[in-house]
C-alpha positions as a printed NumPy array, in Angstrom:
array([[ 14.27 ,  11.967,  26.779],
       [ 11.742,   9.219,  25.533],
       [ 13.511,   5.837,  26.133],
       [ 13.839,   4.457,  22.569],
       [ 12.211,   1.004,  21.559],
       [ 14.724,  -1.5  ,  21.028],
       [ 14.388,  -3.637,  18.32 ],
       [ 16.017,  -6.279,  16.579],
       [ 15.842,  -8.093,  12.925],
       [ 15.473, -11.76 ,  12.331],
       [ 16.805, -12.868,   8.814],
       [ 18.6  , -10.111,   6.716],
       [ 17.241, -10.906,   3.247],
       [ 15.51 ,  -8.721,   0.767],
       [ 12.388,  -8.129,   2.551],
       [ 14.493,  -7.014,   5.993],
       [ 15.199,  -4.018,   4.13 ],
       [ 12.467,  -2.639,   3.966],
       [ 11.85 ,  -2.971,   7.782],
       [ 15.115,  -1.645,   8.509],
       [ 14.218,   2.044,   6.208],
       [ 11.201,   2.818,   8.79 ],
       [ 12.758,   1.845,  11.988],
       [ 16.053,   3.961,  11.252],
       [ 13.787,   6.92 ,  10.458],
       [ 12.047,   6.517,  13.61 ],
       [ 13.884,   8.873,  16.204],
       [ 12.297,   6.024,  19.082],
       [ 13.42 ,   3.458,  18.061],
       [ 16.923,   1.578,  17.864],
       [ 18.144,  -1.563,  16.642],
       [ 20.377,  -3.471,  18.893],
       [ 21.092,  -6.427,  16.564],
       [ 20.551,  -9.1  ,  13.665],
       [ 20.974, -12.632,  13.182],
       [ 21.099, -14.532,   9.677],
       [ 21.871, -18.236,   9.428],
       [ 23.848, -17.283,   6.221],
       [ 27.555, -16.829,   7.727],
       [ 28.713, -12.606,   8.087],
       [ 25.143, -11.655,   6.352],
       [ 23.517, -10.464,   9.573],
       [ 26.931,  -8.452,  10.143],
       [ 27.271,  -7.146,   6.905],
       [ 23.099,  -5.917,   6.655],
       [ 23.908,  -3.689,  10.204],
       [ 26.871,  -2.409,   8.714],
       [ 25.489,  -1.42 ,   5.795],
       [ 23.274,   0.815,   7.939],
       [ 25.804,   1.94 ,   9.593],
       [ 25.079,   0.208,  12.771],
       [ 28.518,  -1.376,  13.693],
       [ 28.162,  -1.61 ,  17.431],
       [ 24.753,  -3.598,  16.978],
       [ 25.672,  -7.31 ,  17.315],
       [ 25.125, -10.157,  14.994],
       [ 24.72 , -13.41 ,  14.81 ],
       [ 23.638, -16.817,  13.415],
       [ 20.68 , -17.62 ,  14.936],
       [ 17.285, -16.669,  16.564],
       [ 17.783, -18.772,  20.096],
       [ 21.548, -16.736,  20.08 ],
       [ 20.291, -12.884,  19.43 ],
       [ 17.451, -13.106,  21.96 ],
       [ 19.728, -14.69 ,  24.274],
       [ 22.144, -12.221,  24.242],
       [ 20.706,  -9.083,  23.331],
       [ 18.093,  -6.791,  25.348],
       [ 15.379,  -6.366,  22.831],
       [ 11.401,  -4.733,  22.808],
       [ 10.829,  -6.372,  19.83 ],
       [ 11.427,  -7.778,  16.516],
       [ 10.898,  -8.176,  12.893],
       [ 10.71 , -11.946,  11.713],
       [ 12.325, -11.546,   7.853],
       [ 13.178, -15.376,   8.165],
       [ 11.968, -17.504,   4.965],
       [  8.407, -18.654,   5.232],
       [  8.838, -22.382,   6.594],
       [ 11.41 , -20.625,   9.575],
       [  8.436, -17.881,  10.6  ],
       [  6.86 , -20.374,  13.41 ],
       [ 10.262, -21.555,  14.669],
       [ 12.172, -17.861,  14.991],
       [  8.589, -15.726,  16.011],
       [  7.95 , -18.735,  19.04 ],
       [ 11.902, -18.312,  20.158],
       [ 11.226, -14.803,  20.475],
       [  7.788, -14.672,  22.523],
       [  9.14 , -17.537,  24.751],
       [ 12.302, -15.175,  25.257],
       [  9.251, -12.032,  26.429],
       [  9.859, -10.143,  23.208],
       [  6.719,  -8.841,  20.503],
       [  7.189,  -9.561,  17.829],
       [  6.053,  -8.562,  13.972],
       [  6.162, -11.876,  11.903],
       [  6.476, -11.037,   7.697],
       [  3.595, -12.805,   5.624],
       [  2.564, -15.748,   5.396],
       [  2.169, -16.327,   9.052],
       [  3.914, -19.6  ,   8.437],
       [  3.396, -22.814,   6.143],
       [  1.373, -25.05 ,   7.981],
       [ -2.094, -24.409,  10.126],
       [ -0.317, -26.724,  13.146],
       [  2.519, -24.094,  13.519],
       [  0.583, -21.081,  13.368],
       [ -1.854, -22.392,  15.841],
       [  1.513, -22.835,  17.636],
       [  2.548, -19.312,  17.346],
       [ -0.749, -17.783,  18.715],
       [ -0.243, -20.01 ,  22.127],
       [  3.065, -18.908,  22.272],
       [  1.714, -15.362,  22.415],
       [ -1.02 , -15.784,  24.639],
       [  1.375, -17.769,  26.586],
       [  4.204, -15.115,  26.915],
       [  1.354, -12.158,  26.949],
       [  3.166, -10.571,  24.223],
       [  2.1  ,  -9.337,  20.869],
       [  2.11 , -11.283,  17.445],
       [  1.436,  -9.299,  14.607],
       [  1.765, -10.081,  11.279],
       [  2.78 ,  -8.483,   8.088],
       [ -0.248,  -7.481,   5.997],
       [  0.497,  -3.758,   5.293],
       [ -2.032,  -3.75 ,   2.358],
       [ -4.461,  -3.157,   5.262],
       [ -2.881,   0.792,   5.969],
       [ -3.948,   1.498,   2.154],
       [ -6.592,   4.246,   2.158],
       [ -8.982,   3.138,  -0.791],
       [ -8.506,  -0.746,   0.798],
       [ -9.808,   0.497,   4.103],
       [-12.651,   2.976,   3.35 ],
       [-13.674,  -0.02 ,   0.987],
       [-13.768,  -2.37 ,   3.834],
       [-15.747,   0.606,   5.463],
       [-18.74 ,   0.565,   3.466],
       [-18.373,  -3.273,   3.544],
       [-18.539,  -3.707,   7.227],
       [-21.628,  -1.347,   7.238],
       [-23.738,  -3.413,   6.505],
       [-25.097,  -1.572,   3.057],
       [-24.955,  -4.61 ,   0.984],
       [-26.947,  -6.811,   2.886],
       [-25.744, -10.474,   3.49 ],
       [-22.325, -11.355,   1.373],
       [-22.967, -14.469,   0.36 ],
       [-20.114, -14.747,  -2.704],
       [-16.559, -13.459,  -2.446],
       [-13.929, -13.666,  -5.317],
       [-10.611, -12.766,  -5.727],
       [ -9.021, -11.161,  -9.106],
       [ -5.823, -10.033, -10.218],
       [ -2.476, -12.056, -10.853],
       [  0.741, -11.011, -12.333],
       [  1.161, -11.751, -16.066],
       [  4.984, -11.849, -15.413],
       [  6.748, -11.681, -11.814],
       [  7.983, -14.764, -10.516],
       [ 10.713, -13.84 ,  -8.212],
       [ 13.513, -15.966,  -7.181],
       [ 16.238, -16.997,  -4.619],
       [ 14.02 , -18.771,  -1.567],
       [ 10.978, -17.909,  -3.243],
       [ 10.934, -20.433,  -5.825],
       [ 12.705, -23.632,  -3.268],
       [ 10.018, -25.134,  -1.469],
       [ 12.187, -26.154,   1.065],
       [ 12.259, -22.395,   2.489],
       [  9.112, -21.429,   0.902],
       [  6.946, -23.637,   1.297],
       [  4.022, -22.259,  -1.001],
       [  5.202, -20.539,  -4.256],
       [  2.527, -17.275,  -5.371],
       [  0.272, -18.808,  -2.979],
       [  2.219, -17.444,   0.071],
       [  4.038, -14.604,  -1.473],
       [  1.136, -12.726,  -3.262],
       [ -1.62 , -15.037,  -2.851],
       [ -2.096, -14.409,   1.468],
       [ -2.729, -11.206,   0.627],
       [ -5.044, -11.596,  -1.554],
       [ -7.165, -13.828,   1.001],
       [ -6.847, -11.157,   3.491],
       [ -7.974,  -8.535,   1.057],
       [-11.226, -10.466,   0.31 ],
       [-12.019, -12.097,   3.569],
       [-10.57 ,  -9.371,   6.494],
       [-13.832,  -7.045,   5.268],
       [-16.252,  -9.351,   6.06 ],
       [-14.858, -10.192,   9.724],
       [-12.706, -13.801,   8.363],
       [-15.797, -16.461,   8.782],
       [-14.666, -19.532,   9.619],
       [-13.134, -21.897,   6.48 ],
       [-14.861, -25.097,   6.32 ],
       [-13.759, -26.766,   3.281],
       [-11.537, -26.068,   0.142],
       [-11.164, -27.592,  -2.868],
       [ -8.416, -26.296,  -5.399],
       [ -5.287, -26.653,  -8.076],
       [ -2.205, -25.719,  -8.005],
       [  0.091, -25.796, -11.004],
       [  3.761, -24.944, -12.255],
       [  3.646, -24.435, -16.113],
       [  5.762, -21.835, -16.195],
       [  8.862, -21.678, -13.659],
       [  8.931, -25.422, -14.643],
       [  9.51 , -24.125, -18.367],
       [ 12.656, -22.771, -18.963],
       [ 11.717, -20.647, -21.736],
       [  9.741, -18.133, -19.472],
       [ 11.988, -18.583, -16.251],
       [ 16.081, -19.305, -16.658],
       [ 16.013, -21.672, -13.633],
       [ 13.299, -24.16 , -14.316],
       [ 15.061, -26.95 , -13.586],
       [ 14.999, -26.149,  -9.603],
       [ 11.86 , -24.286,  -9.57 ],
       [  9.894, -26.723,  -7.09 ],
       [  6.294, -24.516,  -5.884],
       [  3.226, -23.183,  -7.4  ],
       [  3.128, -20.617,  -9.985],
       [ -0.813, -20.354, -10.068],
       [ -3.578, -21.173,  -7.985],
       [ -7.319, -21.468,  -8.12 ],
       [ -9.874, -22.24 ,  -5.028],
       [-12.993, -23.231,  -4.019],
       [-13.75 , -22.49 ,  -0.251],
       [-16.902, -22.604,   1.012],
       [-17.18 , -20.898,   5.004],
       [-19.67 , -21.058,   7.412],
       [-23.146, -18.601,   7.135],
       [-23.127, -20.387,   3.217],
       [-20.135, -18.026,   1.84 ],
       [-18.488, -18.651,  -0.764],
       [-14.802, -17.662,  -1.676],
       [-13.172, -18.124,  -5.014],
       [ -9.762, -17.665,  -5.058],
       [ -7.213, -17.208,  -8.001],
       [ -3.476, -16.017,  -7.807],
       [ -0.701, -16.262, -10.305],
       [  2.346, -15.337, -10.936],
       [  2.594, -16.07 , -14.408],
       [  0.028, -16.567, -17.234],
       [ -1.042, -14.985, -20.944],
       [ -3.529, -13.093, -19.172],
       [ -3.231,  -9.305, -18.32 ],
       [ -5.833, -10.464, -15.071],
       [ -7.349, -13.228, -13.251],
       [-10.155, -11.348, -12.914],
       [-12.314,  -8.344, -10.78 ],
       [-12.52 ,  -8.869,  -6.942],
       [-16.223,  -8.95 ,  -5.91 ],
       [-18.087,  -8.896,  -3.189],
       [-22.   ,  -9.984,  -3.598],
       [-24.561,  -9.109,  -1.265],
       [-28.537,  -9.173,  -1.107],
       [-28.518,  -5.156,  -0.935],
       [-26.095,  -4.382,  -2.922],
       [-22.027,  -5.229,  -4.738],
       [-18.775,  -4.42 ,  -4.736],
       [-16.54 ,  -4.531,  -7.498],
       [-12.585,  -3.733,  -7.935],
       [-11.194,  -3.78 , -11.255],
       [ -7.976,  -4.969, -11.38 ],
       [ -4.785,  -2.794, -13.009],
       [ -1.729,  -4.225, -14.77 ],
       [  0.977,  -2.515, -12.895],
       [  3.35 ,  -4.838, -10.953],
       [  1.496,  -4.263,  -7.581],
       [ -1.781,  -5.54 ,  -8.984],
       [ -3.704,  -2.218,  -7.428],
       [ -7.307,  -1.673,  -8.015],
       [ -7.6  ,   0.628, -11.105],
       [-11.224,   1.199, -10.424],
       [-13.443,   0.862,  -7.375],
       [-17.585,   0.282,  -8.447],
       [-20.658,   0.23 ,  -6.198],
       [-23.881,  -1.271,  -7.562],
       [-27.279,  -1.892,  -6.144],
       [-30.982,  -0.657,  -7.095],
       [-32.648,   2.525,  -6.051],
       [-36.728,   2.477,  -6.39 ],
       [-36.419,  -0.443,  -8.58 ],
       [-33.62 ,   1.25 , -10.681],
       [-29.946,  -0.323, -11.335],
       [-27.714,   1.878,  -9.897],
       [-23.795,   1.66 , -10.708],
       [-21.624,   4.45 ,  -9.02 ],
       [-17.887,   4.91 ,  -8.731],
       [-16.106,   5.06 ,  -5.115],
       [-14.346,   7.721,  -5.52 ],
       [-11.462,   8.77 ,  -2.565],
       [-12.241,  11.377,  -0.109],
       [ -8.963,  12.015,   1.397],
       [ -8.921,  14.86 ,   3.885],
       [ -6.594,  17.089,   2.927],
       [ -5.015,  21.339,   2.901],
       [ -5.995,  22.54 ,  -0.629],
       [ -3.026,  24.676,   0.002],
       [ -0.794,  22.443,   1.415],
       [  1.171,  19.017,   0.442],
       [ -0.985,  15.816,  -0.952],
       [ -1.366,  13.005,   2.057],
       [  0.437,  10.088,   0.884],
       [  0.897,   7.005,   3.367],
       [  3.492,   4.698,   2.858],
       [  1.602,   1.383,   3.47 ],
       [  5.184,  -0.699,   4.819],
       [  5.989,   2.418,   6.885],
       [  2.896,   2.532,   8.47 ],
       [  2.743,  -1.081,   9.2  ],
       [  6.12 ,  -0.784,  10.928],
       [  4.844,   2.416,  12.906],
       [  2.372,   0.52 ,  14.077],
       [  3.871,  -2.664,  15.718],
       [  6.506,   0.534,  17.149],
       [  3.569,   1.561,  18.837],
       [  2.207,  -1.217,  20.064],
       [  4.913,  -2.398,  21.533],
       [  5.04 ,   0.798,  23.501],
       [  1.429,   0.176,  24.805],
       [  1.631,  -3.41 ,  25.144],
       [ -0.631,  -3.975,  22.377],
       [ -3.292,  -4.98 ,  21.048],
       [ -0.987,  -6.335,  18.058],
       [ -1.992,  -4.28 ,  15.263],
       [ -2.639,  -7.575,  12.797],
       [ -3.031, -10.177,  15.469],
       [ -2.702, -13.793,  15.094],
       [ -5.91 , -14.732,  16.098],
       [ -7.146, -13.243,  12.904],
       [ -4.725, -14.199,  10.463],
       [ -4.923, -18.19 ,  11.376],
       [ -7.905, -18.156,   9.162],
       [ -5.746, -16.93 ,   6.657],
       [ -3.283, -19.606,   7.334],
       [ -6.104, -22.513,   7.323],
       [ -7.183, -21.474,   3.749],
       [ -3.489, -21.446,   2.308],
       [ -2.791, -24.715,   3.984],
       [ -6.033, -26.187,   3.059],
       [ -5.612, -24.949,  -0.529],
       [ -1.318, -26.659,  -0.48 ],
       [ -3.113, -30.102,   0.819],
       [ -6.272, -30.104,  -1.646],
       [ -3.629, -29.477,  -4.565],
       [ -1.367, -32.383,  -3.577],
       [ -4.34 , -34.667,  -3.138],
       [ -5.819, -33.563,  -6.09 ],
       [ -9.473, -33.872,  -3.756],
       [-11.819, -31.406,  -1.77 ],
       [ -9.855, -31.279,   1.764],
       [-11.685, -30.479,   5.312],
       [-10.147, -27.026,   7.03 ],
       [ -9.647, -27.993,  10.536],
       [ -9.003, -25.015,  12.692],
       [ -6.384, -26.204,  15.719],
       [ -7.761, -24.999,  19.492],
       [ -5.743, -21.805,  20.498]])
C-alpha cells in the first residue's frame, strides 16, 4: 500500500475549509492534526470532519512539535503567514502558505531563506494559475507573439463584496482588498510575462465605503483599504497599472491588457462575484490590416463522454500533495511570488506616505 502523505492544517478559519475538502478526498493523503489560537476551534474543525483521533492544538511551534507531519496548509490570518510557514520549514516540514505570502517584503524575504535553509518546499496559494483559459492565455503571452510588453493593466473589482471577520481588522490583515483579491490580481497580470523586477510604485489607497456605515454594518471598526489604484513602473521600461476594489458604483475597474509592439491582449471583465474574464480578445495587424479575433477555448475533450472541468482549489492542493511526494519543485514557489509581495508592500507604504515609494527587493 502507498504510504499516505501526512498533512496537517494551520489556522481553522473559513479558508481551511476548503483545503480540508481536497485532502479528505485524496485516498494518499491523511491529516494528523490542527492547531488554532482560538481556544477548542482547531478541535472542533477535525471533528467536524470526522477526524477525532487527529490532535489539536493552540499553536504552530506546539503541532509541529508534537505531531509527525509531510506537510502543511498555512490558513493563519495574513500578518501570522511568515511566523507559522517559518515554524514549520525550521521544524523539516513543506509547506503550502494561503495568499498573500505575508504583509511585509522583510518577512517574506524571511520565509524564502527559511526554505532554502530547511531544503523544503514553500508554495503559495495562487490557484487562479490551474484555470484553463488563464493559462493558455499566459501561453500565447509567453510566446513571444506580441512582441515586447511594454504596458500591463489590471481590471475588474467587485461592485459589492467586502467580507468580514479578520478581513476587515488590520491587525490580522494587514492589507484590506489589496491582499485578499488584489495579490491575485498582480499575479494574474505580471506571472505571464516572467514577474520583472518592481522598481518603483506610486499609489492610493482609500476606505469610503467600509468606513460608511450605510454600505457596510460595521464601519466603525473597519480599519484597511477598500480600493486601490497603482502606478509601478519595472525594469525593461514596463509599466503596470493596478486597480482593485471591493466596493464602488462601478460594475468594473476596467479590461486587463497586455500591450505589446506585435500585437495585444485584452480580457473583458464579467460582473459575477469571482470577477472572471467574460471575454478573451487578440488584436494585432495582418498585411497592414487591424485584426481583432476572439480566444476561444480548445479544451481536449470525448465528444461522447463527460465535459473536463478542473476545480482550480483542488488542483492547487493536488499539487503541493505531489510535490511533497517528489520533494518539489514547490508548485508556486516563493522565489516568484516575493515580487508579488514587493508590489503589495510597496503599494501599503506609498498609500500611507501619500508619495512615490522605492521597491527594494531583500537578498534571498
Amino acid at each position: 500500500m502507498e504510504k499516505k502523505v501526512r498533512i496537517g492544517i494551520i489556522g481553522t478559519g473559513g479558508i481551511a475549509n476548503a483545503h480540508m475538502r481536497p485532502y479528505t478526498s485524496f485516498e494518499d493523503v491523511e491529516i494528523v492534526g490542527a492547531c488554532d489560537i482560538v481556544p477548542g476551534k482547531a478541535r472542533e474543525f477535525l471533528d467536524k470532519y470526522d477526524l477525532k483521533d487527529a490532535p489539536a492544538f493552540e499553536s504552530a511551534a506546539e503541532l509541529v512539535k508534537n505531531v509527525r507531519m509531510d506537510g502543511v496548509s498555512v490558513c493563519a490570518y495574513n500578518t501570522a503567514h511568515a511566523e507559522c510557514t517559518i515554524t514549520a520549514l525550521e521544524a523539516g516540514i513543506h509547506v503550502l502558505c494561503e495568499k498573500p505570502m505575508s504583509f511585509t517584503i522583510a518577512e517574506a524575504a524571511d520565509m524564502v531563506r527559511a526554505s532554502r535553509k530547511a531544503k523544503k518546499i514553500l508554495s503559495i496559494g495562487f490557484q487562479p494559475r490551474y484555470d484553463y483559459m488563464r493559462q493558455r492565455v499566459d501561453a500565447i503571452i509567453q510566446s513571444g507573439v506580441l512582441g515586447k510588453i511594454y504596458y500591463i493593466q489590471s481590471g475588474g473589482g467587485r461592485r459589492r463584496g467586502i467580507p468580514s471577520g479578520t478581513f476587515v481588522d488590520a491587525a490580522k490583515a494587514g492589507y484590506g482588498c489589496l491582499g485578499d483579491i488584489g495579490c491575485y490580481t498582480i499575479d494574474e497580470c505580471l506571472h505571464a510575462v516572467g514577474y520583472p523586477k518592481p522598481l518603483t510604485v506610486s499609489a492610493i489607497a482609500t476606505d469610503y465605503f467600509g468606513k460608511n456605515p450605510k454600505y457596510w454594518p460595521e464601519a466603525d471598526t473597519f480599519n484597511v483599504d477598500d480600493f486601490s489604484v497603482a502606478l509601478v513602473r519595472m525594469e525593461g521600461d514596463v509599466t503596470y497599472i493596478f486597480k482593485q476594489s471591493w466596493a464602488m458604483h462601478s460594475d468594473s475597474l476596467g479590461d486587463t491588457l497586455w500591450l505589446g509592439t506585435e500585437g495585444g491582449i485584452k480580457l473583458t471583465k464579467g460582473v459575477d462575484e469571482h470577477n472572471k474574464p467574460s471575454r478573451y480578445m487578440y488584436y494585432t495587424d495582418v498585411n497592414g490590416m487591424h485584426i481583432d479575433s476572439v480566444i476561444e477555448p480548445s479544451i481536449p475533450f470525448n465528444a461522447y463522454g463527460p465535459h473536463p472541468v478542473k476545480n482550480v482549489f483542488e488542483a492547487k492542493i493536488r499539487g503541493f500533495v505531489d510535490a511533497v511526494k517528489t520533494n518539489g519543485p514547490a508548485p508556486i514557489p516563493g522565489e516568484e511570488i516575493i515580487y508579488n509581495q514587493a508590489i503589495c508592500d510597496g503599494i501599503y507604504r506609498s498609500s500611507k506616505l501619500k508619495r512615490e515609494v522605492e521597491i527594494v527587493i531583500p537578498a534571498i
